[in-house]
Backbone of each chain as nested JSON, in Angstrom:
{
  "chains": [
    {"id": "A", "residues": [
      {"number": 1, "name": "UNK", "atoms": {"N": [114.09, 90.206, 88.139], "CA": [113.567, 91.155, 89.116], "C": [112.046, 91.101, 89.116]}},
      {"number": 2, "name": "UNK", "atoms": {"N": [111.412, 90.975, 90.334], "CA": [110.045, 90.916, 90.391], "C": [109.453, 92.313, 90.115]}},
      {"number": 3, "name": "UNK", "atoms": {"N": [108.439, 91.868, 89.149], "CA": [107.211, 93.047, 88.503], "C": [106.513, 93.344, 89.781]}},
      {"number": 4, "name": "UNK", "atoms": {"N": [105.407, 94.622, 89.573], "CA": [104.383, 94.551, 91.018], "C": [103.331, 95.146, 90.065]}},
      {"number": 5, "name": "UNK", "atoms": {"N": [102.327, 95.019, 89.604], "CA": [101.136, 95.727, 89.16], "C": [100.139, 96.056, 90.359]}},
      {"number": 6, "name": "UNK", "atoms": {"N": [99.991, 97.386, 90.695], "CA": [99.061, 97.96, 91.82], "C": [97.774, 98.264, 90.926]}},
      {"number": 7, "name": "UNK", "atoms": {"N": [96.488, 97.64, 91.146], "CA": [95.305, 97.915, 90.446], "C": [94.585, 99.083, 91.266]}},
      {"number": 8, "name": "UNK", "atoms": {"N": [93.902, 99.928, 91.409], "CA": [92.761, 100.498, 92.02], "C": [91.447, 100.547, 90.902]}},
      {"number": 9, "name": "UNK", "atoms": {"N": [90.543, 99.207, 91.398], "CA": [89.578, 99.152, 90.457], "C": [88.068, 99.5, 91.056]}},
      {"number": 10, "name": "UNK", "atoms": {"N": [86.806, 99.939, 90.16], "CA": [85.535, 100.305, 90.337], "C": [85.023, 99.327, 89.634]}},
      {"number": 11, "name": "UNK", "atoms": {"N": [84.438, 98.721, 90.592], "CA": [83.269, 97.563, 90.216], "C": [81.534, 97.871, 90.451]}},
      {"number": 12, "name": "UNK", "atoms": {"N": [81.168, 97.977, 89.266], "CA": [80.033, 98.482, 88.932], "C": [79.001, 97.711, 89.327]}},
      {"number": 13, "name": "UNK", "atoms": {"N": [79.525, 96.545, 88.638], "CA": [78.658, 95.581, 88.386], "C": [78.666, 93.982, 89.077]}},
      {"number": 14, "name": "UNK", "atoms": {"N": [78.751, 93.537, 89.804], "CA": [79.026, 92.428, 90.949], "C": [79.005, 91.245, 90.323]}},
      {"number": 15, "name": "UNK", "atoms": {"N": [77.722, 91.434, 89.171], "CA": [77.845, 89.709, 88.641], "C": [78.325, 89.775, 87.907]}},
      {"number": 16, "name": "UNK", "atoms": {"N": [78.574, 91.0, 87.144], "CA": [79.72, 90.824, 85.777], "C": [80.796, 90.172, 86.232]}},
      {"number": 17, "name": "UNK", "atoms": {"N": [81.139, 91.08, 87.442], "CA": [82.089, 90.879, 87.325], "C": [83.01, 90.037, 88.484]}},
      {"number": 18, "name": "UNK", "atoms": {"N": [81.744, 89.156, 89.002], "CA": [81.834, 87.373, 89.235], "C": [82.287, 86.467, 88.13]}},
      {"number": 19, "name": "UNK", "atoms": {"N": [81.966, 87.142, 87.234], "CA": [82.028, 86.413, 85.802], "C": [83.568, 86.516, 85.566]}},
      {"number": 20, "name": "UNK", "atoms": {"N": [84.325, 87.469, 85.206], "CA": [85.099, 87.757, 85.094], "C": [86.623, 87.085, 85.81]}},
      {"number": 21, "name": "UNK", "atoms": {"N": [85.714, 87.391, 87.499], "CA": [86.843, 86.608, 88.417], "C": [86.527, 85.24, 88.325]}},
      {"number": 22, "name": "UNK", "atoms": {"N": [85.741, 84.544, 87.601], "CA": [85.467, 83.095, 87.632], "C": [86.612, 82.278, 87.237]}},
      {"number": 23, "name": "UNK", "atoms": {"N": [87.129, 83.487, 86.123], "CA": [88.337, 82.729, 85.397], "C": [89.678, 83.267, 85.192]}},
      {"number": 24, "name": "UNK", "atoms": {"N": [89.429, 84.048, 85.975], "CA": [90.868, 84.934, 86.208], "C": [91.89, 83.987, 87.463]}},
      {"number": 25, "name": "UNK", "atoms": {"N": [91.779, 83.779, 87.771], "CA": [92.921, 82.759, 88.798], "C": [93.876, 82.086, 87.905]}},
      {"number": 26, "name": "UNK", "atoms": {"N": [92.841, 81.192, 86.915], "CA": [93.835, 80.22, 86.042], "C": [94.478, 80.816, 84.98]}},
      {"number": 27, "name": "UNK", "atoms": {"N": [94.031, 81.893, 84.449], "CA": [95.213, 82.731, 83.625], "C": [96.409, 83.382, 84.716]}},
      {"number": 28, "name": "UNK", "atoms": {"N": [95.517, 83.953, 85.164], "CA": [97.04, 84.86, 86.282], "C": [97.851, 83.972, 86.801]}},
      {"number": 29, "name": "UNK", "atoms": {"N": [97.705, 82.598, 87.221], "CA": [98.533, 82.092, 87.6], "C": [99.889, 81.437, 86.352]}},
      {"number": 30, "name": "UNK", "atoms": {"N": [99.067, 81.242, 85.582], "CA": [99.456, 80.385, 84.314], "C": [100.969, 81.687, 83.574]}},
      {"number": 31, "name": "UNK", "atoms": {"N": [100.6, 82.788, 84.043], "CA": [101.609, 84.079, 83.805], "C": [102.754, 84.125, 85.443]}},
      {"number": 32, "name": "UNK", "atoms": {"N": [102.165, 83.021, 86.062], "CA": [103.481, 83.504, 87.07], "C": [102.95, 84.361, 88.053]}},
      {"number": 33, "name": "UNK", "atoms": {"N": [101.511, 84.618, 88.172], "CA": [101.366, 86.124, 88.768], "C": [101.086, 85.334, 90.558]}},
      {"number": 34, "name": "UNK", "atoms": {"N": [100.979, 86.264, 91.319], "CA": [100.722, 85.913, 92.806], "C": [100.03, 87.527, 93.33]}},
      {"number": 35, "name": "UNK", "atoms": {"N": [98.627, 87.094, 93.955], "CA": [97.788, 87.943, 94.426], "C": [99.092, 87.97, 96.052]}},
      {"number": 36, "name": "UNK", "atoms": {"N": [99.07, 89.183, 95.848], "CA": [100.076, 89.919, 97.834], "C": [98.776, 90.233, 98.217]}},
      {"number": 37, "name": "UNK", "atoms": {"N": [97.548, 91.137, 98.059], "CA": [96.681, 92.418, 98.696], "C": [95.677, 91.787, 97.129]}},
      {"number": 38, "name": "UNK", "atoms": {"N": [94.859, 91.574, 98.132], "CA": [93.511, 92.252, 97.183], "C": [92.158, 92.912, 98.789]}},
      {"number": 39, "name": "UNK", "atoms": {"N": [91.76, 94.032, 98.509], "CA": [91.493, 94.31, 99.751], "C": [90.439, 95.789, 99.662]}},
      {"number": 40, "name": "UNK", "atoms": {"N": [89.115, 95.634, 99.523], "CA": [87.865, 96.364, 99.509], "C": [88.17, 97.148, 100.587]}},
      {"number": 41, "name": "UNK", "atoms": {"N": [89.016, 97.841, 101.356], "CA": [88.559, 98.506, 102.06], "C": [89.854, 98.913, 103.37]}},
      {"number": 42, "name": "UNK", "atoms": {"N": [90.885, 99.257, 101.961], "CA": [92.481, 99.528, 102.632], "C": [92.292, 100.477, 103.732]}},
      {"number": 43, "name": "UNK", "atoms": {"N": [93.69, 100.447, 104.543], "CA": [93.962, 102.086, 105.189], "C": [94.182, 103.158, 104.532]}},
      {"number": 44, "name": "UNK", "atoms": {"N": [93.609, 103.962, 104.281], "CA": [94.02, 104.944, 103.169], "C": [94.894, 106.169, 104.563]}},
      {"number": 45, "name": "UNK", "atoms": {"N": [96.117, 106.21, 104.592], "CA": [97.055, 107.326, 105.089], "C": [96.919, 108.383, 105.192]}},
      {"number": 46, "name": "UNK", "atoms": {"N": [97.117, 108.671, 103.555], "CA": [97.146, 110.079, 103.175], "C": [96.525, 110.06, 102.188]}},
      {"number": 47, "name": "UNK", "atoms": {"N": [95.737, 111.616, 101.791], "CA": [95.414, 111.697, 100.016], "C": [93.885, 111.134, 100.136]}},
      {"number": 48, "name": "UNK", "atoms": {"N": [93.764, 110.409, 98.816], "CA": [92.402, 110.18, 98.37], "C": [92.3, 108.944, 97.786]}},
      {"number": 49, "name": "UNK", "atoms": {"N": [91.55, 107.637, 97.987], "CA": [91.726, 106.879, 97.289], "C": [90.472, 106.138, 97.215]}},
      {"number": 50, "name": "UNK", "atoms": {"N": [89.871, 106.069, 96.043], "CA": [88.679, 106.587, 95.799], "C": [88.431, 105.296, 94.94]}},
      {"number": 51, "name": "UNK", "atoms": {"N": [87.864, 103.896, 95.136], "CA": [87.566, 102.931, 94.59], "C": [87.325, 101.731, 94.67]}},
      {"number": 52, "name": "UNK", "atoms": {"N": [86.732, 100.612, 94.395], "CA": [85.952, 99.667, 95.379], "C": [86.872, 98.899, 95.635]}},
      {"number": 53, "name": "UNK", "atoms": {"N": [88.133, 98.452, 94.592], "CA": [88.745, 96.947, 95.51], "C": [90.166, 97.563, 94.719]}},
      {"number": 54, "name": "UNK", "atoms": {"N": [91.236, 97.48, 95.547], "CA": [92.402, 97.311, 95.654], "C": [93.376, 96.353, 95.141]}},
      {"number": 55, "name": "UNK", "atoms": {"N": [94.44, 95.86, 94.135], "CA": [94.689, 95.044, 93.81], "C": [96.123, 94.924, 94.214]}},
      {"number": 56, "name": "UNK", "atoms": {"N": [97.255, 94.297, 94.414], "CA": [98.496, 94.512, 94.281], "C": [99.106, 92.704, 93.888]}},
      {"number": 57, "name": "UNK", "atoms": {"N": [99.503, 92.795, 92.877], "CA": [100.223, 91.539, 92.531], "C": [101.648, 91.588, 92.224]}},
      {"number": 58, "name": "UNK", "atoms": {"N": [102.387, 90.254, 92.071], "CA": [103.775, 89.755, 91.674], "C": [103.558, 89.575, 90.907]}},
      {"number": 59, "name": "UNK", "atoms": {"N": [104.978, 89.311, 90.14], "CA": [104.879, 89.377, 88.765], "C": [106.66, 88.601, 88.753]}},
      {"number": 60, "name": "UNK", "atoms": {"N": [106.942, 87.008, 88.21], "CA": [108.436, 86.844, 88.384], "C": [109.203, 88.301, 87.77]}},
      {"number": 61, "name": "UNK", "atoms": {"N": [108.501, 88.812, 86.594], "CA": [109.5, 90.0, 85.94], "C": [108.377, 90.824, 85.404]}},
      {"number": 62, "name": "UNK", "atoms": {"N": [109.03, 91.586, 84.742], "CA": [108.006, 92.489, 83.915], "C": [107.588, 92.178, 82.213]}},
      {"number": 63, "name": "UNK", "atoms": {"N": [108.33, 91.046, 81.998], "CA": [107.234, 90.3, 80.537], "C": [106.278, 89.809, 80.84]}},
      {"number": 64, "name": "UNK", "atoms": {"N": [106.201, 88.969, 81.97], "CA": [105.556, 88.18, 82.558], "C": [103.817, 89.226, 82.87]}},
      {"number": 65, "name": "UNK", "atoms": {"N": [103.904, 89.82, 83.763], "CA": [103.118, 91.436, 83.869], "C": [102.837, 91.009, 83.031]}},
      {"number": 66, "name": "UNK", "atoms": {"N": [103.187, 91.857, 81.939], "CA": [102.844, 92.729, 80.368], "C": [102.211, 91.29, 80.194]}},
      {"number": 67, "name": "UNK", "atoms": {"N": [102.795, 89.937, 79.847], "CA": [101.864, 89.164, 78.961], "C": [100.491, 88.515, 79.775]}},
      {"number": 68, "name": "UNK", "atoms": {"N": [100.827, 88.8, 80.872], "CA": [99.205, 88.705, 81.392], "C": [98.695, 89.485, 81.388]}},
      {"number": 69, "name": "UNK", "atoms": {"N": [98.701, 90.63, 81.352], "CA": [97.894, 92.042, 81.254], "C": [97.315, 92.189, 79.506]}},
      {"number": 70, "name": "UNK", "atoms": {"N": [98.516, 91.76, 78.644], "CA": [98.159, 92.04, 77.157], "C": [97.093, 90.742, 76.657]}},
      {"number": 71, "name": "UNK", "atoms": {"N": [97.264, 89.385, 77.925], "CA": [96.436, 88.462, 77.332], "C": [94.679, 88.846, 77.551]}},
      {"number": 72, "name": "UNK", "atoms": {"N": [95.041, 89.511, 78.909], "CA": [93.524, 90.128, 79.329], "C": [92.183, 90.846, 78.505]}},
      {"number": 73, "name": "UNK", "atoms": {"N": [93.333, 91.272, 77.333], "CA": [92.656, 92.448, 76.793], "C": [91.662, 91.973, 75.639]}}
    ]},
    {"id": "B", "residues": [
      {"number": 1, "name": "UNK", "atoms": {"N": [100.13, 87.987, 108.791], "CA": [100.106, 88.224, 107.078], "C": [100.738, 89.697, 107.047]}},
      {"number": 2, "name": "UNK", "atoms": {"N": [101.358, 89.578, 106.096], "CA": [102.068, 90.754, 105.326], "C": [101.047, 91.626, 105.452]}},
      {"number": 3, "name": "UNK", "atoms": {"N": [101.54, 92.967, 104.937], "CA": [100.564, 94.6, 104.559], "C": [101.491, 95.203, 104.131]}},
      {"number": 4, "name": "UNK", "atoms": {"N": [101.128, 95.783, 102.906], "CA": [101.573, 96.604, 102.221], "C": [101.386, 98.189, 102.176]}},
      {"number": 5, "name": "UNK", "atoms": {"N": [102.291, 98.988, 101.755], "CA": [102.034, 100.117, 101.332], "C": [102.491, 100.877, 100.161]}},
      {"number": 6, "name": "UNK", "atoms": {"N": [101.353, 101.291, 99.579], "CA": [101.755, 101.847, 98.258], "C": [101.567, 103.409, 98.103]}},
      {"number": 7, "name": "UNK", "atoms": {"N": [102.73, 103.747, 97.86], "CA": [102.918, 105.453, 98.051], "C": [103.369, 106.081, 96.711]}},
      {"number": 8, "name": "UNK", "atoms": {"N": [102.366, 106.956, 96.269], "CA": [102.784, 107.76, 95.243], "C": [102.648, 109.346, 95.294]}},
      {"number": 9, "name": "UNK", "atoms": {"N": [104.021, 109.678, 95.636], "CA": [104.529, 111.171, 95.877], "C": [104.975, 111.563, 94.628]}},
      {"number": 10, "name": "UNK", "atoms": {"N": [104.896, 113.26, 95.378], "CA": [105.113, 114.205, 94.142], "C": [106.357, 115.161, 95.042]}},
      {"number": 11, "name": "UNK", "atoms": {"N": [107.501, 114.657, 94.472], "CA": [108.99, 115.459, 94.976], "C": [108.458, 116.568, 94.499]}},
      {"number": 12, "name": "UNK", "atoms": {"N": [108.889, 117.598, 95.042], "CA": [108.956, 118.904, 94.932], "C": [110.335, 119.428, 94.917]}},
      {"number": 13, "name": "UNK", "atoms": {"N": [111.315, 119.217, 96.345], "CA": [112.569, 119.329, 96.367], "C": [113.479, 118.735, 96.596]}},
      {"number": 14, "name": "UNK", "atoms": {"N": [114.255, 118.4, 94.995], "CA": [115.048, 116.935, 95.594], "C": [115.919, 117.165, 96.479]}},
      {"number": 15, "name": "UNK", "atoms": {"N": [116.33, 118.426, 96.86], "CA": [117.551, 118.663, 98.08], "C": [116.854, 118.255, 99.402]}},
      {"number": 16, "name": "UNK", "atoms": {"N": [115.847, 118.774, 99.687], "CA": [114.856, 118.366, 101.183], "C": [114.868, 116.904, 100.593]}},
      {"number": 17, "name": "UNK", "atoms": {"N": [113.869, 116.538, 99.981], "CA": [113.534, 115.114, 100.27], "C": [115.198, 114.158, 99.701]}},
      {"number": 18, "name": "UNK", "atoms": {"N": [116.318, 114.278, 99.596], "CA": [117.632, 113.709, 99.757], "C": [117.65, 113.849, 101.329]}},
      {"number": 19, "name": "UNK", "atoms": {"N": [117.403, 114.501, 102.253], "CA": [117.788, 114.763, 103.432], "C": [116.659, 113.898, 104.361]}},
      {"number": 20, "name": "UNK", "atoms": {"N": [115.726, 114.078, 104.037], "CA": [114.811, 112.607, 104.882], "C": [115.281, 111.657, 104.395]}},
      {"number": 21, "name": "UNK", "atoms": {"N": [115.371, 111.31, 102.571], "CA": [116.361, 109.822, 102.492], "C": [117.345, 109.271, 103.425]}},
      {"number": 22, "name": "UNK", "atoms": {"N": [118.132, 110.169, 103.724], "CA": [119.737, 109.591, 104.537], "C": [118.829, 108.642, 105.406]}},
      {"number": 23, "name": "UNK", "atoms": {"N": [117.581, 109.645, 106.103], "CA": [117.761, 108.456, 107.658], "C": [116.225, 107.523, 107.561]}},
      {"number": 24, "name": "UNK", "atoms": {"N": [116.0, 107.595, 106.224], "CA": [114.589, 106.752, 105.797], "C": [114.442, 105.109, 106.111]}},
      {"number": 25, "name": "UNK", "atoms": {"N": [115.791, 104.514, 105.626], "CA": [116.413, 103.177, 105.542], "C": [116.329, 102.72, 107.259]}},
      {"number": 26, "name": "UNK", "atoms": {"N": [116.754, 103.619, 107.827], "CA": [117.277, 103.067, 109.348], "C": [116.129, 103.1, 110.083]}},
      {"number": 27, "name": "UNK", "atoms": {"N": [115.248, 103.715, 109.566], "CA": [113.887, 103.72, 110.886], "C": [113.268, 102.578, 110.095]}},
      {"number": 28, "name": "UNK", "atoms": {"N": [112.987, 102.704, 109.014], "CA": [112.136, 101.632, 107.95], "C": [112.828, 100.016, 108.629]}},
      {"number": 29, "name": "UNK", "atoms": {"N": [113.599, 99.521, 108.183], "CA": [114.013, 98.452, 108.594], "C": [113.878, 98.134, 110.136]}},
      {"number": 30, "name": "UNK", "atoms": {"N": [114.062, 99.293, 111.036], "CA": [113.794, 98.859, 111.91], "C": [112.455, 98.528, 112.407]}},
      {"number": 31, "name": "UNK", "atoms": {"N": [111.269, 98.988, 111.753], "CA": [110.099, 98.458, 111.437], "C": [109.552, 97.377, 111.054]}},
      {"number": 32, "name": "UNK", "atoms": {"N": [111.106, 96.457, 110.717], "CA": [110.528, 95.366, 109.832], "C": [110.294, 95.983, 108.235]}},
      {"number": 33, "name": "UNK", "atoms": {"N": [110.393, 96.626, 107.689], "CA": [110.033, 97.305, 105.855], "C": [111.2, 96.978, 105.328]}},
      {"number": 34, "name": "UNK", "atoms": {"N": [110.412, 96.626, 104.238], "CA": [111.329, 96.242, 102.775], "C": [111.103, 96.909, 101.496]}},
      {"number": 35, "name": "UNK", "atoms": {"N": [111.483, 97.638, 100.927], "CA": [111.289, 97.923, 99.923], "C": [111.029, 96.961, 98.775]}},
      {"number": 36, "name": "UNK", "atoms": {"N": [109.601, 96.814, 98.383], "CA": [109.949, 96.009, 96.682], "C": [109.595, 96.412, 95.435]}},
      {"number": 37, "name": "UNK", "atoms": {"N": [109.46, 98.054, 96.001], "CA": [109.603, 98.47, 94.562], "C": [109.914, 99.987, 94.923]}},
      {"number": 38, "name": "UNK", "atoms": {"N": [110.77, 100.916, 94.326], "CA": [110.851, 102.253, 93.794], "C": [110.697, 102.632, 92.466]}},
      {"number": 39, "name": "UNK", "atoms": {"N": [109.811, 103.114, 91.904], "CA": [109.948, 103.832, 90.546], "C": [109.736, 104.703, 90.296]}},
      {"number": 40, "name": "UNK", "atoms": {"N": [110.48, 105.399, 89.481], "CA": [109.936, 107.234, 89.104], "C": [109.418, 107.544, 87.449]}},
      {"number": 41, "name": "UNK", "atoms": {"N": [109.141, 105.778, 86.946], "CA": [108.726, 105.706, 85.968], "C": [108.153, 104.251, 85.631]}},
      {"number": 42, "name": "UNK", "atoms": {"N": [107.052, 104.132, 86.432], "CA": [106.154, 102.858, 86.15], "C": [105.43, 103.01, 84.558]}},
      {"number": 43, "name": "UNK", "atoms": {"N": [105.52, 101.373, 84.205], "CA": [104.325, 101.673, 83.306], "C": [103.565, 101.604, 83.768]}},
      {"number": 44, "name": "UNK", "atoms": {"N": [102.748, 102.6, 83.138], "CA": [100.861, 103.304, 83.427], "C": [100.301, 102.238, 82.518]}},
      {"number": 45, "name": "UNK", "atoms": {"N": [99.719, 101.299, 83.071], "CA": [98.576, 100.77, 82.182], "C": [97.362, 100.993, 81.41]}},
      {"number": 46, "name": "UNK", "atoms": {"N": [96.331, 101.789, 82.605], "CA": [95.125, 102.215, 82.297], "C": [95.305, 103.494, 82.904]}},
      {"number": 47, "name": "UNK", "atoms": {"N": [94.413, 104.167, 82.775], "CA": [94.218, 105.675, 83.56], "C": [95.401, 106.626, 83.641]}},
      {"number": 48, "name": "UNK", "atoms": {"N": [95.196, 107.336, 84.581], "CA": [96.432, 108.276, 85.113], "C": [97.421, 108.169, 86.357]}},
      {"number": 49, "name": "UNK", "atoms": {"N": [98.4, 108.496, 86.167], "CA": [99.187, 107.718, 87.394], "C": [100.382, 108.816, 87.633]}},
      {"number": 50, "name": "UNK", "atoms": {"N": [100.044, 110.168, 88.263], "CA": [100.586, 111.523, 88.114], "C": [101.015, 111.457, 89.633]}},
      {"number": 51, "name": "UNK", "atoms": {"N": [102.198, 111.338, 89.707], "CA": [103.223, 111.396, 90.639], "C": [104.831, 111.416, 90.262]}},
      {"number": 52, "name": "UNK", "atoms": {"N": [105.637, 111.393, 91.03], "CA": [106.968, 111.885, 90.63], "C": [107.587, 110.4, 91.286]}},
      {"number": 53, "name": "UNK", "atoms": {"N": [107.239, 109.751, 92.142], "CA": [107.846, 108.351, 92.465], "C": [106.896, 107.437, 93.009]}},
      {"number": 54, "name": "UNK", "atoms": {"N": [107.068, 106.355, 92.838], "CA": [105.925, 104.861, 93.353], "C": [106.874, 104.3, 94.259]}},
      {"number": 55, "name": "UNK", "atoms": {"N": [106.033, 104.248, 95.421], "CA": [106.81, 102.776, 96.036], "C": [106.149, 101.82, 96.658]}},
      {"number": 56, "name": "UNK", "atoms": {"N": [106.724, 100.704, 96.951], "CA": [105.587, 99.759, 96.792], "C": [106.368, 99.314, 98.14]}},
      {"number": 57, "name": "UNK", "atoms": {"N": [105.955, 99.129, 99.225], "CA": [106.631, 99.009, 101.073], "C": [105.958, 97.33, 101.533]}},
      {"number": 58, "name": "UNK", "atoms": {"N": [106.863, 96.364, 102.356], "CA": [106.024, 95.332, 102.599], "C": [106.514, 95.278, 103.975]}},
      {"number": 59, "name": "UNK", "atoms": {"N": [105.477, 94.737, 105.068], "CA": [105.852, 95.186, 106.437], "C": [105.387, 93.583, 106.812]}},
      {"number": 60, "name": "UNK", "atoms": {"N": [106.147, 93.289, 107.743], "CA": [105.134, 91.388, 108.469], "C": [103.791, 91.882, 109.077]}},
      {"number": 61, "name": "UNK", "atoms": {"N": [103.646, 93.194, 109.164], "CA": [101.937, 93.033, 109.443], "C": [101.421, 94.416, 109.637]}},
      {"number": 62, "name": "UNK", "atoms": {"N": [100.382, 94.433, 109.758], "CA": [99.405, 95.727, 109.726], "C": [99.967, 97.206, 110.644]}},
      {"number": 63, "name": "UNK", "atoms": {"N": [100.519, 95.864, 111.634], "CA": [100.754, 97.17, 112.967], "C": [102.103, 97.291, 112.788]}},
      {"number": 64, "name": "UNK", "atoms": {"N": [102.954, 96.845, 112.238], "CA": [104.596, 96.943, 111.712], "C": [104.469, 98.158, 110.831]}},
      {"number": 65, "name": "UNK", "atoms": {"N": [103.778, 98.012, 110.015], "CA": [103.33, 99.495, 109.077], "C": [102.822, 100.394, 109.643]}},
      {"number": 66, "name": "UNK", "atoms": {"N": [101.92, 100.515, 110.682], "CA": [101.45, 102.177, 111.177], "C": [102.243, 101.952, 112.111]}},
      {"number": 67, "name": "UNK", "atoms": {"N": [102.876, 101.292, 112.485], "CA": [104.279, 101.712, 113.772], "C": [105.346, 102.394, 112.933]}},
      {"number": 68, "name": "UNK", "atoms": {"N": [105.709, 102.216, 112.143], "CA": [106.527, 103.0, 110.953], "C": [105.817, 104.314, 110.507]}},
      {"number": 69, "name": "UNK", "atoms": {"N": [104.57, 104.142, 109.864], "CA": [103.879, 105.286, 109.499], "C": [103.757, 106.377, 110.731]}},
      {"number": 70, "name": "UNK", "atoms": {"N": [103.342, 106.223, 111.704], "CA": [103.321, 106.735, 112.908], "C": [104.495, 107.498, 113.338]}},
      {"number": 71, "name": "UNK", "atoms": {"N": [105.643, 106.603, 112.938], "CA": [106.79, 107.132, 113.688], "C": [107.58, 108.287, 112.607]}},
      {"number": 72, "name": "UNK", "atoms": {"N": [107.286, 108.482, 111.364], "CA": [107.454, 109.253, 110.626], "C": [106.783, 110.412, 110.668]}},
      {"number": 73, "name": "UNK", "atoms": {"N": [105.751, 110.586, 111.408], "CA": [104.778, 111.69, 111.319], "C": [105.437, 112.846, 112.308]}}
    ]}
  ]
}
């Protein structure tokens, strides 16, 4: 069963965190993962949603998730 | 391209909101929506994530989703 990790992240810092995405593709992929939405500047509906970039990924399952998320850290 | 929607409600009454369920499926699909995710217990990774259900909605496009959103209102 496919995982979904929804991010709502604040990016402070632009070149950090150029840095960061420099090398994030080849791990996330290497876990199976697939960018659906990444997106600065959603429809927000309803409510409040309060943060610079939007994330929503696949995941084949939920080890898969977890061990890219736990490799991140 | 796809668009997503990610909805995190707070049930209040599961007898009312059972009664928009029945006819949720039949307008949704006819929108083109798929459900690919329901949970009423995601793991929380980082932060806070205070709601009573997640769902994670995928539509073939932007205007497939506020034609749905729209038509629910």
């Amino acid at each position: 069963m496919p995982a979904y990790i929804a991010a709502r992240i604040s990016i402070a810092d632009r070149n950090a965190y150029a840095e960061y995405e420099a090398g994030f593709m080849e791990i996330f992929t290497a876990h199976g993962g697939k960018l659906l939405s990444v997106d600065e500047a959603p429809t927000v509906l309803e409510g409040e949603w309060t943060c610079t970039r939007t994330i929503l990924a696949e995941f084949p399952d939920k080890e898969a998730a977890l061990s890219w998320y736990n490799s991140e850290a």
